[in-house]
Every structure is written in structure tokens, then in C-alpha cells.
C-alpha positions as CSV (number, residue, x, y, z in Angstrom):
1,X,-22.2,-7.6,40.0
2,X,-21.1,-9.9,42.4
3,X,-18.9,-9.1,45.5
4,X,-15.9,-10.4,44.1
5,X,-16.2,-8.7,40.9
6,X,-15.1,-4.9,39.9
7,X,-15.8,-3.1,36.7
8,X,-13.8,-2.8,34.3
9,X,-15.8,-0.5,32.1
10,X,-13.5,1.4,29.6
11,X,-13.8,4.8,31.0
12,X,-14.7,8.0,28.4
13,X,-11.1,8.4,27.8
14,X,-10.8,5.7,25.7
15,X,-12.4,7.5,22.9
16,X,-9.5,10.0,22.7
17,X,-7.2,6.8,22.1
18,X,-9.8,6.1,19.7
19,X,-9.7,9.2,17.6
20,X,-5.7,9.2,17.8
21,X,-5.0,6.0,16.1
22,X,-3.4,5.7,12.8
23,X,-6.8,4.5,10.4
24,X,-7.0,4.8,6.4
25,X,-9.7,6.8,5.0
26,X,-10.2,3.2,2.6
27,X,-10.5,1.1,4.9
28,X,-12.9,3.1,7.2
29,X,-14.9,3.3,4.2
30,X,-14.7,-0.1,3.6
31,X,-16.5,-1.0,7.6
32,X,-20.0,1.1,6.2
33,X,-20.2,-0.7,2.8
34,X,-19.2,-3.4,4.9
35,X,-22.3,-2.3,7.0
36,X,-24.7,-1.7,4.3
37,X,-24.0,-5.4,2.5
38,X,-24.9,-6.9,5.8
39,X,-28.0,-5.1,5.9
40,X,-28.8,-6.4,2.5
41,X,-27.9,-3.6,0.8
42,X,-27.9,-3.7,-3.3
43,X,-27.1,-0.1,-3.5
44,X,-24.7,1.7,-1.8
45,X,-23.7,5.4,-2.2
46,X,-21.2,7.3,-1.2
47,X,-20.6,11.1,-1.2
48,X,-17.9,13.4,-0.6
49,X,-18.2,16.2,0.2
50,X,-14.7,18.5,0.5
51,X,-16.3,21.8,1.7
52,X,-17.7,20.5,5.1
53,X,-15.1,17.7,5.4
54,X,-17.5,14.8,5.8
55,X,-18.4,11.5,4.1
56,X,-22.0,9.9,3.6
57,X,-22.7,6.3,2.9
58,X,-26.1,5.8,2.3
59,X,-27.6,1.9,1.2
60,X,-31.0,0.7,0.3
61,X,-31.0,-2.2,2.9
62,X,-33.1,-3.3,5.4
63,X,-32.8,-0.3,8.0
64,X,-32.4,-0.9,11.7
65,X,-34.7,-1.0,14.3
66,X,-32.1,0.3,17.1
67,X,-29.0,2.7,16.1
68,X,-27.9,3.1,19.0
69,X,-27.0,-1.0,19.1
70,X,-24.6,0.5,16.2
71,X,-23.1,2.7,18.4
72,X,-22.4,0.1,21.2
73,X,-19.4,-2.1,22.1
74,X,-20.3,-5.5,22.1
75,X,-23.4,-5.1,20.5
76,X,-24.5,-5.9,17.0
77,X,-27.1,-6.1,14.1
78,X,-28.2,-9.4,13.0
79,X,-29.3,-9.9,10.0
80,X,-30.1,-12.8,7.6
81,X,-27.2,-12.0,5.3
82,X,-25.0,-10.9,7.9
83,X,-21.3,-12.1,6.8
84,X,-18.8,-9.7,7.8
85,X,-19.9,-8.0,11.3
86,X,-18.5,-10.5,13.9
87,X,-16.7,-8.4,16.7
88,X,-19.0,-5.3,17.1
89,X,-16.7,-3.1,17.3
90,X,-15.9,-1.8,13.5
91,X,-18.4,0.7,12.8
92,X,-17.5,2.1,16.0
93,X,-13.5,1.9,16.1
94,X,-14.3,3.8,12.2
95,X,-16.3,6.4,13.4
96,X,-14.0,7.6,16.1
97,X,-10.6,7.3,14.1
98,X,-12.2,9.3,11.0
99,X,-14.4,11.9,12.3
100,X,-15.6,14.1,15.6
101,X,-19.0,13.1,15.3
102,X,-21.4,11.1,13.4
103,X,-25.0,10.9,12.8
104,X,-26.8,7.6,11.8
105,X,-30.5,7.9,9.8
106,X,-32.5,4.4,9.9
107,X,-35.3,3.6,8.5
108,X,-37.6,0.1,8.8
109,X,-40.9,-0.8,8.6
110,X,-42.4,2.6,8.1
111,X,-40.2,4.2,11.3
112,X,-37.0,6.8,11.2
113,X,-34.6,7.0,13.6
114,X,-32.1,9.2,13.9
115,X,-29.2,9.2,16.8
116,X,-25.9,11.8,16.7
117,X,-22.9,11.2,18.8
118,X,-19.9,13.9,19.3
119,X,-17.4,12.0,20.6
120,X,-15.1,14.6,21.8
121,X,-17.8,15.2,24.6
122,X,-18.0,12.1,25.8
123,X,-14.3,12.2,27.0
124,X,-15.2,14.4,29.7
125,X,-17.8,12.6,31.3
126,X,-18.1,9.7,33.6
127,X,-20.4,7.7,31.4
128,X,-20.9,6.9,28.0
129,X,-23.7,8.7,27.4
130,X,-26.2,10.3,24.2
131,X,-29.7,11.2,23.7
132,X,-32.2,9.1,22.5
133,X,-32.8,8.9,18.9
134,X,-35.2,10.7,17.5
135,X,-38.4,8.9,16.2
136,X,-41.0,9.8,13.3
137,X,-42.5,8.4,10.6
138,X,-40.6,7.1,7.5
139,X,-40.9,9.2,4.1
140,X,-38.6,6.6,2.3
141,X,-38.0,3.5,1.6
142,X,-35.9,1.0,3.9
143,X,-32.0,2.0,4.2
144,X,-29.4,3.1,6.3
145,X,-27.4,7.2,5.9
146,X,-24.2,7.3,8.0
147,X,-22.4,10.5,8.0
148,X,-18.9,10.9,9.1
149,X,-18.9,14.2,10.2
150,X,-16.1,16.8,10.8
151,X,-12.9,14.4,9.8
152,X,-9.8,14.6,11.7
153,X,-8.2,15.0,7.4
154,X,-8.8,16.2,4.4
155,X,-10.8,13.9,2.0
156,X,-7.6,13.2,-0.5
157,X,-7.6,14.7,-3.7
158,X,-5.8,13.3,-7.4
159,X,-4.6,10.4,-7.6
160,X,-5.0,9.3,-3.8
161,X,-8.4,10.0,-4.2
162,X,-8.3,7.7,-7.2
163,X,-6.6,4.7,-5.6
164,X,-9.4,4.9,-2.6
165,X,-11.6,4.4,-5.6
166,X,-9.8,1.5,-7.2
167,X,-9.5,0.0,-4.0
168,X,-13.2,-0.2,-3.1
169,X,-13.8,-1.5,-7.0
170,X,-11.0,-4.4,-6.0
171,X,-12.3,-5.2,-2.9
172,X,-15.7,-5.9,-3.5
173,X,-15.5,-7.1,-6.7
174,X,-17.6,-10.2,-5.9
175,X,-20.5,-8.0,-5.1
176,X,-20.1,-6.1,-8.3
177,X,-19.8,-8.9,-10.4
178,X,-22.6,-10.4,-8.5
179,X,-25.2,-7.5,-9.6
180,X,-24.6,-4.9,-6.9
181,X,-23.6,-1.2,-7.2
182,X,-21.5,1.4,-5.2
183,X,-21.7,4.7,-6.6
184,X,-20.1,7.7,-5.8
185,X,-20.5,11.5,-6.0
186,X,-18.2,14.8,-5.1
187,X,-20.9,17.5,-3.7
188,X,-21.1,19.9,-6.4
189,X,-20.4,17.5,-9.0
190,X,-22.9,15.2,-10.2
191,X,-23.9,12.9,-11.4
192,X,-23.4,10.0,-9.3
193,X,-20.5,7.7,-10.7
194,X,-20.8,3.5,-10.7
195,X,-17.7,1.5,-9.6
196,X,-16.5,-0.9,-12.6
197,X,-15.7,-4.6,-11.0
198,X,-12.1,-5.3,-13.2
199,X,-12.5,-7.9,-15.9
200,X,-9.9,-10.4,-15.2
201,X,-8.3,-12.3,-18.3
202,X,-9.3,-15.6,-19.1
203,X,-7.6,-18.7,-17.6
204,X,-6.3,-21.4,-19.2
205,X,-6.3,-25.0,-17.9
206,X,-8.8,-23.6,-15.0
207,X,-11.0,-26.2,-12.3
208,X,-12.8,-25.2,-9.5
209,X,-13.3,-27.5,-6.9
210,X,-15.2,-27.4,-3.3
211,X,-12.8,-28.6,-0.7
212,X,-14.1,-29.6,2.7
213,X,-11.9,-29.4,6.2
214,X,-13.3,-30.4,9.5
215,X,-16.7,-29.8,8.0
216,X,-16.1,-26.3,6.6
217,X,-16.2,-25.8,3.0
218,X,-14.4,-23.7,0.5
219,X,-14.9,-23.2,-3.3
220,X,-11.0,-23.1,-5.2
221,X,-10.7,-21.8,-8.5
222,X,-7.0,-21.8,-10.2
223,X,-6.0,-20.9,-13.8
224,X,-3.0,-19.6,-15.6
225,X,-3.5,-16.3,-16.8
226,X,-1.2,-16.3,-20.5
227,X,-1.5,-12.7,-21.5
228,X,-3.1,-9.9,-19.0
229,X,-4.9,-6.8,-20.3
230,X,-2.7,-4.2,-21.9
231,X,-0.8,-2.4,-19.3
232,X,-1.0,-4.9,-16.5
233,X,1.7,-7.3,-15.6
234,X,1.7,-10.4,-14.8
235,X,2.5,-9.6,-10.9
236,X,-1.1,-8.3,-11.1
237,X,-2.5,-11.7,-11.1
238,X,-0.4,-13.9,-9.6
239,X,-1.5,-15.7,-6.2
240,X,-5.1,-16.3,-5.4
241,X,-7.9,-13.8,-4.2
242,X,-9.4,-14.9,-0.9
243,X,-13.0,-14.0,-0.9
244,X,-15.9,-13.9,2.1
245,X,-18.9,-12.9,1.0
246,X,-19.6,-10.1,-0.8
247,X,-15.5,-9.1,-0.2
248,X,-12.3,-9.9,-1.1
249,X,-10.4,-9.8,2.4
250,X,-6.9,-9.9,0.6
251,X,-5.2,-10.5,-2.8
252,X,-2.2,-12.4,-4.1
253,X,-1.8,-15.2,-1.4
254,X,0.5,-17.9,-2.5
255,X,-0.2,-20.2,0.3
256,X,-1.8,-23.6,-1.3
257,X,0.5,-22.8,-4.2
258,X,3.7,-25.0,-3.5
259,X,7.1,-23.8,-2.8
260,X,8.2,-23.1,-6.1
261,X,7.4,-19.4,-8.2
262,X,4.3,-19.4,-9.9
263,X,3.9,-16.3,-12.1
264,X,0.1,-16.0,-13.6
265,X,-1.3,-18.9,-11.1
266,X,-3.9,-17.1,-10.6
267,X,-8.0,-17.6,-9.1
268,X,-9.4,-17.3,-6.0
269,X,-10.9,-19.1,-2.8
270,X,-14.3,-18.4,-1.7
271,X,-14.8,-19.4,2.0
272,X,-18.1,-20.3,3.5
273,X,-19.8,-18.5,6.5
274,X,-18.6,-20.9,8.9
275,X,-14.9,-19.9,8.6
276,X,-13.8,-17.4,11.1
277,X,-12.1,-14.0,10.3
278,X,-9.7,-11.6,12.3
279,X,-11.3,-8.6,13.5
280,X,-9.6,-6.4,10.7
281,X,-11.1,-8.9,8.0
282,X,-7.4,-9.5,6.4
283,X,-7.0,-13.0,7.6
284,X,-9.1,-16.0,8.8
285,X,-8.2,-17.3,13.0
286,X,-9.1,-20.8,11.3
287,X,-5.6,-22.9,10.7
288,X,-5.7,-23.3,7.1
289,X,-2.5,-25.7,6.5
290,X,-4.8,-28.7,6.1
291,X,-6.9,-26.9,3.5
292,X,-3.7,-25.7,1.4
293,X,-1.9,-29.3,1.8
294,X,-5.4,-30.6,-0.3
295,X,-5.1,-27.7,-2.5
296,X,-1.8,-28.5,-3.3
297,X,-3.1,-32.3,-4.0
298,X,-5.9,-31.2,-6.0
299,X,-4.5,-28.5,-8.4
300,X,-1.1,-30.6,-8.7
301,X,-0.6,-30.7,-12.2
302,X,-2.1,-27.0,-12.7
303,X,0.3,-25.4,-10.7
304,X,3.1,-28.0,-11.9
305,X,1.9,-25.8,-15.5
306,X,2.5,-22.6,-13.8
307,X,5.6,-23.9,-12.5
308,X,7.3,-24.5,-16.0
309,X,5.8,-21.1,-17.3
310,X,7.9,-19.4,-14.2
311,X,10.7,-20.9,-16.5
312,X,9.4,-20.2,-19.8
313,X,8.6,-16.3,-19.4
314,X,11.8,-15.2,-18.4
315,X,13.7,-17.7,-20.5
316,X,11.8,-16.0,-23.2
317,X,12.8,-12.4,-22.2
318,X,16.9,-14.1,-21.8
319,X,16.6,-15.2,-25.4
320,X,15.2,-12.3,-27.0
321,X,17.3,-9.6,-25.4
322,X,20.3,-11.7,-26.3
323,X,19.6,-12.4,-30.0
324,X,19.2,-8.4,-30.0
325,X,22.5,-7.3,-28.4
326,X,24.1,-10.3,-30.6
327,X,22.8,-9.1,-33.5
328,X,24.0,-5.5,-32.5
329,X,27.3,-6.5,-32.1
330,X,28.0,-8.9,-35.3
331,X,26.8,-6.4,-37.5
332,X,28.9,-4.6,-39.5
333,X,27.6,-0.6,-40.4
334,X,29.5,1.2,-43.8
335,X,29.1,3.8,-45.8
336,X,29.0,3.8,-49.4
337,X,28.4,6.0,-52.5
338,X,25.2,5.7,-54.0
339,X,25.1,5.4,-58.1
340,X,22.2,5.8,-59.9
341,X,21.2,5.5,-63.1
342,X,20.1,9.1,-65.1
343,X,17.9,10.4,-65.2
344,X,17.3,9.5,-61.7
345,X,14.9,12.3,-59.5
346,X,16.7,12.9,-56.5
347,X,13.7,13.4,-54.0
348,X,11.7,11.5,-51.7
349,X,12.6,8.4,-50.2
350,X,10.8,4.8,-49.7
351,X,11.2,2.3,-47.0
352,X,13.9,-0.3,-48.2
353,X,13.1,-3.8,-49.2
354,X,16.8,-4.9,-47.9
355,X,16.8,-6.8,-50.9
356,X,19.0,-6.3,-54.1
357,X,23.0,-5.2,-54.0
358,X,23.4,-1.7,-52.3
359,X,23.9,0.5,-55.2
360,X,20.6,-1.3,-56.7
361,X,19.3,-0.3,-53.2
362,X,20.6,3.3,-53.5
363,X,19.1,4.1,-57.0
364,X,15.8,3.2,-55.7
365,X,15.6,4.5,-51.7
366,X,18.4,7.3,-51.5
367,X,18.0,10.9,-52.5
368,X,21.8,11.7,-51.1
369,X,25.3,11.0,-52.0
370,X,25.7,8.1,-49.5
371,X,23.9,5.7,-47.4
372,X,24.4,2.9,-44.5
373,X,24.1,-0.6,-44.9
374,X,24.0,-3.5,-42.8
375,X,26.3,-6.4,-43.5
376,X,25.8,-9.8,-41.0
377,X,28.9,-10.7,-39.1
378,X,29.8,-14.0,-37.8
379,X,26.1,-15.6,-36.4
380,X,26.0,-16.4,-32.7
381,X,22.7,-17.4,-31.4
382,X,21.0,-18.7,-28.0
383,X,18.4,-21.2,-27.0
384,X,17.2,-23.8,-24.3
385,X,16.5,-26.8,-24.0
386,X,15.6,-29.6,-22.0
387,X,18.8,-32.2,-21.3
388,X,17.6,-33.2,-17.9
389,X,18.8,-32.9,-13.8
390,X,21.9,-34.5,-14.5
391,X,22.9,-33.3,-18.3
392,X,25.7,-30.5,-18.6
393,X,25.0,-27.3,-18.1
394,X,24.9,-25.8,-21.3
395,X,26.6,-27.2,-25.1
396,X,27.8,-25.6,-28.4
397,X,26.2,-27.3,-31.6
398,X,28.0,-25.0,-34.9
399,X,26.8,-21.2,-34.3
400,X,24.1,-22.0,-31.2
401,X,24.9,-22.0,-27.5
402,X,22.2,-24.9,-26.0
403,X,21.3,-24.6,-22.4
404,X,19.9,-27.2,-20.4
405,X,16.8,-25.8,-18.5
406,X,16.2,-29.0,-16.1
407,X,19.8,-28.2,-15.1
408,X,19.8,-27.5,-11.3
409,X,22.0,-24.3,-11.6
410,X,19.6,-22.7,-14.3
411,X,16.2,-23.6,-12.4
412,X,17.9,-21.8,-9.7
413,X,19.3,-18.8,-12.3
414,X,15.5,-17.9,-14.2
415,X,14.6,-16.6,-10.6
416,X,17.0,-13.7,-10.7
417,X,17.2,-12.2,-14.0
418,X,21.5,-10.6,-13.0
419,X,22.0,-14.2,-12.0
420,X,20.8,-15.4,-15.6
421,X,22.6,-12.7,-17.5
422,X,25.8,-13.7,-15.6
423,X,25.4,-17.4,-16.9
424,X,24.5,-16.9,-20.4
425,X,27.7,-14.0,-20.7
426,X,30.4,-16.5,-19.3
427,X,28.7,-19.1,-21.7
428,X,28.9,-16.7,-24.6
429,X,32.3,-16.1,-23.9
430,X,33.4,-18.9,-23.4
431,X,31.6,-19.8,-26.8
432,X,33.3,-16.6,-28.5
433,X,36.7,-17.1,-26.7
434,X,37.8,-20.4,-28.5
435,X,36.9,-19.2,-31.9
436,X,40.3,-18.3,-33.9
437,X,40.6,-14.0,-33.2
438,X,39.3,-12.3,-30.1
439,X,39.2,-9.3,-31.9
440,X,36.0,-7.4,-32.6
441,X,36.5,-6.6,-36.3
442,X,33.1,-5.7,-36.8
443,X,30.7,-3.1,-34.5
444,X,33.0,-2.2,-31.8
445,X,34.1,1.3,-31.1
446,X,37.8,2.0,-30.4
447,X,40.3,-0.4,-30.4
448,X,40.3,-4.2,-29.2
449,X,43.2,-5.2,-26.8
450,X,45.9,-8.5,-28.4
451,X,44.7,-11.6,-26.1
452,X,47.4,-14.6,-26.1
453,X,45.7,-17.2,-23.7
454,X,41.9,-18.8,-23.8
455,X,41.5,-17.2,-20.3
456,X,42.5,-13.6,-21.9
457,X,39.8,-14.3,-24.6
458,X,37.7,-15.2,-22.3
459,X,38.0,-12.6,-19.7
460,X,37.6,-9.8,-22.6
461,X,35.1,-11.1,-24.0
462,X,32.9,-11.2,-20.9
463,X,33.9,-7.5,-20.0
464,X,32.7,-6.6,-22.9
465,X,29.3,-8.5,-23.0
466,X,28.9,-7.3,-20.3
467,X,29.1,-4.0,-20.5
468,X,27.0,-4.0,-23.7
469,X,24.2,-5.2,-21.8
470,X,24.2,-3.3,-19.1
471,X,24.6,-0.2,-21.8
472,X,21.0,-1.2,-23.0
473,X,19.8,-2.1,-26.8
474,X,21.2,0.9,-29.0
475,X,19.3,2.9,-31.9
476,X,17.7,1.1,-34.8
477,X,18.7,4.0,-36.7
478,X,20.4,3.0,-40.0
479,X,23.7,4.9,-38.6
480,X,23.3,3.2,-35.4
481,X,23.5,6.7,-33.7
């Protein structure tokens, strides 16, 4: 040290700050299969164990000839696949926000070391300071066991415990899909348990491309996912995976995409070694604007696609919730007395055809005295269509309402399903309001207020569709109970 220097060495209570701050069990778990990848790992296991309150991560990689670099900040492991360890402090910073103590079992090249920390004990002394690891002769093969011992909380249990699961399966999905395995046990409940990468659904007008910036490369792969697996919505893949390595360091990133909503763009970017990421491994210090400006270049008429679909899907859910509550409304429900023809049984019932006049119906499908039956009111019915920027807004053609979906009012409307609603109400009551009565003479309960003016019309009719939609589709029940 020189004689203008002082130290600055953090002293032992530093590791009490450690061990007080906020640090998910996942993402803890994520810094030693971080670890073990590094190391070359293939396999990686981890066990829980809720009796003792500790975790164990155990990999087959290539061992380490000095733990207690592990244990040191500032120092770090090289290895040849090394991808992720870059600040030498994550193993570390995990260790004392998760657990009192931990002990780290190494073995290379024939040699096992193991070293044990108890980091409550250091905060009382002047220097950071353990015994020497423990040397003897390896009975295994090459790999790394780091146990978390004593945690400050409970391992989580249900579906917590699940979501940790699902969360190391999403994360390192490009090892999984790349051949290797993370496998998991509960002491006391074998066997051990394999992580399942997710199988995403295919994409449709999909391109990868390898873009270059200032001499770093990155592999781009963007699709339009058309129907996801059954329960999953379309959220779910929307945006673009970022990936380095063996890891996905986030999901869903729209940056690259263009300004405009792109529901089921979906792929992933793959960044080479050479990019730089934040200590946390969420982000890369690189700027990336000049990267997502040739993205935007490259994929143009891919994510122009995704673009129209943002229109088309909830268009789609507009029209067909429409037709229903339409349908609903113009439909007139009766009772009438069935006749049949002797000698007719009077048991059992079959599905009706709807076809044939309703006594005809009766004789063959009702076992009562009477029965419902549906008879069409006036037709009203929806659709869109393309009339361009500066076309109207929407147009009447006989029984169909028309609206223009280049119009800039309804690109601006799909985004907000109320907003939509709103527009195709006033346009259906408008629609309704001009026709000859405003009274409901068929499928309305109670009784329908005398309107003089258009406006009148109008303004009951739009109460009223209203109302009906925000009341939800009704029964299909013949009686419409």
C-alpha cells in the first residue's frame, strides 16, 4: 500500500447487511446451476430437504481446484465454458442472503476439497477469516456439492414450491432443450424428478437471422404463434426471449418489435459471449438501440403480420360476442301445446333437428304438454372491413353494420376492448334507432318506454345494449332461464 493510500476493506459487518437483504429462494438457486453450467456441468441436482432446512446442488462438472476462490470477493473460476460468472460476487451475495453457513465439496483430477464457512462468525471478527479446506483423495468422479445450510426461511411448500420449479424449467430452457438435465428430489421422497423444457407452438412465417453491431453478434428468431397449447394464452408468448448461454436472462421483451401491439410475435435473441450482462443477469450494460433499429429493418414485414393479427384477434372476439347477444335479443321464445298423433308413447326425449313445423317437432321430441320454440326476429349482424385511412367510420348495407378497420378511430379502439364495445353499441344503435318502432317486441323483459325523436331511439337503444352486454350471454336453455 502506498502512503497515500488507505484501505478500504469491507469490514466483517458487511456480512450481516449481507444476510438481511431481501433475496428469492429462485433466484438464489438459479446463481449454483448458474455455477454448475459454467463448470461444464450436464447434470445438475438439486435436493431439498425440509427437515434440516437446507438445499444441495450437486453437478457433474469439472470440479475446482481452489473453493475457497468461490468464497472470495473479486475472485472467480475460469473455465472454458464459462458464460455467466462475470462479477464474482453471485455465489457469494447467494450464500449469505439464503443460509447461515455453507459447505462447498470439489472434486478434480483425483483431489477433494472441502471448505465450510459460518458466516454469522465472521461478523465478529476483524478479518475475514476460515480454515483451510480439507484435502484427500477423490472417491468420485469430477463435480461440485454446495450446500446451503441452516436457511434464514422455510423451503416453500404447494404451489410456491411449484412455481420455483417452473421457473428453473423456463429459465434454462436452452440447456434443456440443448440435452442437459436438472433434477430434483424432496429428502424422503425419491426418486429424483427431471425438469421438462416447455414445448413452444410452432411459428408461422418464422426467420432467424444473425445480426452483427460493432462486431458483436446476435442470432434473432421471430414467428407468429396462431394457436398456443390448450390453456395458455396468447400473453404467454408474446415478446421475444433473450437468451445467453445456457439461460434465458428475461422473457417477453418487446424492444426490436415496433411501436405498435403485437400479440403472438413471438421468438427469441440469443446473444454471443462478447455481450456484457448486469450483475443480476436481467439485462445487458451494452446499448442495444442500434441492434433493435436493424431488427426492426429485418423482420419488417413479420412483425407488420403480427401487427394486423393485433387487429384481427380481438376483432374476432367483437364479432362473435355481438352476433351472440344479437341473436339473444331478436329471438322470440313461446310456448305452445304439443299434439301428437295416437298412439303416441309419451317417454323419452331426443335432441331436436329444429326442422319441421313445431307440432311436427312436438310429436317427435316432447314427452310433455308444452314446449319452447325459437322464432328469428328481425336479423341484425356485424362485420369489418377494410375502407381505408380516410373512408367513414363504419356503413349500413340492408341487415349488416360494416366497419372500416384501416379507420384511425378503430385501430385506436381494438386496443381497449370497453373502447370497442362503446363504438360498435352507438353504431348498433344508431343502426336500430332509424328503423320504423323502437320497441322491443320480441325478447325483452318488462315494458319498453314510447320514443318520439331519432335521438330518443337512439339513446334507448344504447342503454339497453348496453346493459345486455355488460349482463353477460344468458342461458342456452330452451326457456332461456
Amino acid at each position: 500500500m502506498k502512503p497515500d493510500e488507505v484501505l478500504i476493506t469491507p469490514i466483517p459487518r458487511y456480512v450481516f447487511s449481507l444476510r438481511h437483504q431481501e433475496l428469492k429462494l429462485e433466484v438464489g438457486l438459479k446463481e449454483l446451476v448458474d455455477n454448475a453450467y459454467d463448470a461444464s456441468g450436464q447434470l445438475v441436482r438439486v435436493l431439498f430437504n425440509r427437515r434440516v432446512n437446507s438445499i444441495t446442488v450437486e453437478d457433474n462438472g469439472a470440479g475446482c481446484d481452489d473453493p475457497i476462490m468461490m468464497l472470495t470477493y473479486g475472485l472467480r473460476l475460469e473455465h472454458p465454458t464459462s458464460t455467466l460468472g462475470q462479477f464474482a460476487a453471485g455465489l457469494k451475495d447467494t450464500a449469505i442472503a439464503l443460509a447461515k453457513a455453507i459447505r462447498i465439496t470439489t472434486r478434480r483430477a483425483g483431489q477433494e476439497r472441502i471448505v465450510f464457512c459460518h458466516w454469522p462468525s465472521l461478523e465478529g471478527r476483524k478479518e475475514w477469516a476460515i480454515k483451510k479446506p480439507i484435502v484427500r483423495a477423490a472417491t468420485a468422479p469430477d463435480g461440485t456439492i454446495i450446500e446451503l445450510l441452516q436457511l434464514h426461511k422455510p423451503i416453500p411448500t404447494g404451489e410456491k414450491f411449484q412455481r420455483i420449479l417452473e421457473s428453473l424449467a423456463e429459465d434454462y430452457y436452452p440447456a434443456l432443450q440443448a440435452g442437459a438435465e436438472i433434477q430434483w428430489m424432496c429428502a424422503g421422497d425419491p426418486p429424483w424428478r427431471s425438469l421438462q423444457p416447455s414445448n413452444d407452438p410452432p411459428l408461422e412465417h418464422a426467420r432467424t437471422r444473425t445480426l452483427s453491431v460493432q462486431g458483436k453478434e446476435a442470432t434473432v428468431t421471430m414467428g407468429i404463434v396462431i394457436n398456443p397449447p390448450p390453456g395458455a394464452t396468447i400473453t404467454k408468448y408474446t415478446g421475444l426471449r433473450w437468451i445467453y448461454g445456457f439461460r434465458v436472462i428475461d422473457k417477453r421483451r418487446r424492444e426490436g418489435l415496433g411501436p405498435q401491439s403485437t400479440p403472438g410475435l413471438f421468438g427469441a435473441i440469443v446473444f454471443e459471449k462478447s455481450w456484457a450482462l448486469t450483475k443480476n443477469k436481467t439485462a445487458m450494460l451494452d446499448d442495444l438501440d442500434e441492434l433493435f433499429v436493424l431488427m426492426e429493418v429485418e423482420f419488417k414485414d413479420v412483425i407488420e403480420q403480427a401487427v394486423q393479427r393485433g387487429l384481427d384477434v380481438p376483432l374476432q372476439k367483437a364479432i362473435d360476442r355481438w352476433r351472440q347477444l344479437l341473436d339473444e335479443i331478436f329471438t322470440k321464445k313461446v310456448h305452445v301445446k304439443a299434439k301428437r298423433h295416437p298412439p303416441t308413447k309419451h317417454t323419452g326425449t331426443v335432441e331436436s333437428t329444429g326442422n319441421g313445423p313445431p307440432h311436427q317437432r312436438a310429436r317427435d321430441v316432447q314427452p310433455g304438454d308444452r314446449f319452447s320454440i325459437r322464432i328469428a326476429g328481425r336479423h341484425i349482424n356485424i362485420d369489418f372491413t377494410a375502407l381505408g385511412p380516410q373512408g367513414i367510420l363504419y356503413e349500413s348495407v340492408g341487415n349488416t353494420i360494416y366497419f372500416n378497420t384501416e379507420h384511425p378511430v378503430m385501430q385506436r379502439a381494438v386496443k381497449q376492448e370497453f373502447v370497442l364495445n362503446m363504438l360498435i353499441t352507438n353504431a348498433v344503435a344508431v343502426h336500430l334507432g332509424h328503423e320504423d318502432t323502437a320497441q322491443l317486441s320480441l325478447g325483452t323483459e318488462g315494458s319498453w318506454p314510447d320514443a318520439e325523436t331519432l335521438e330518443d331511439k337512439v339513446a334507448l337503444w344504447t342503454s339497453y345494449l348496453w346493459q345486455r352486454l355488460l349482463a353477460g350471454p344468458k342461458s342456452s336453455s330452451p326457456s332461456g332461464e
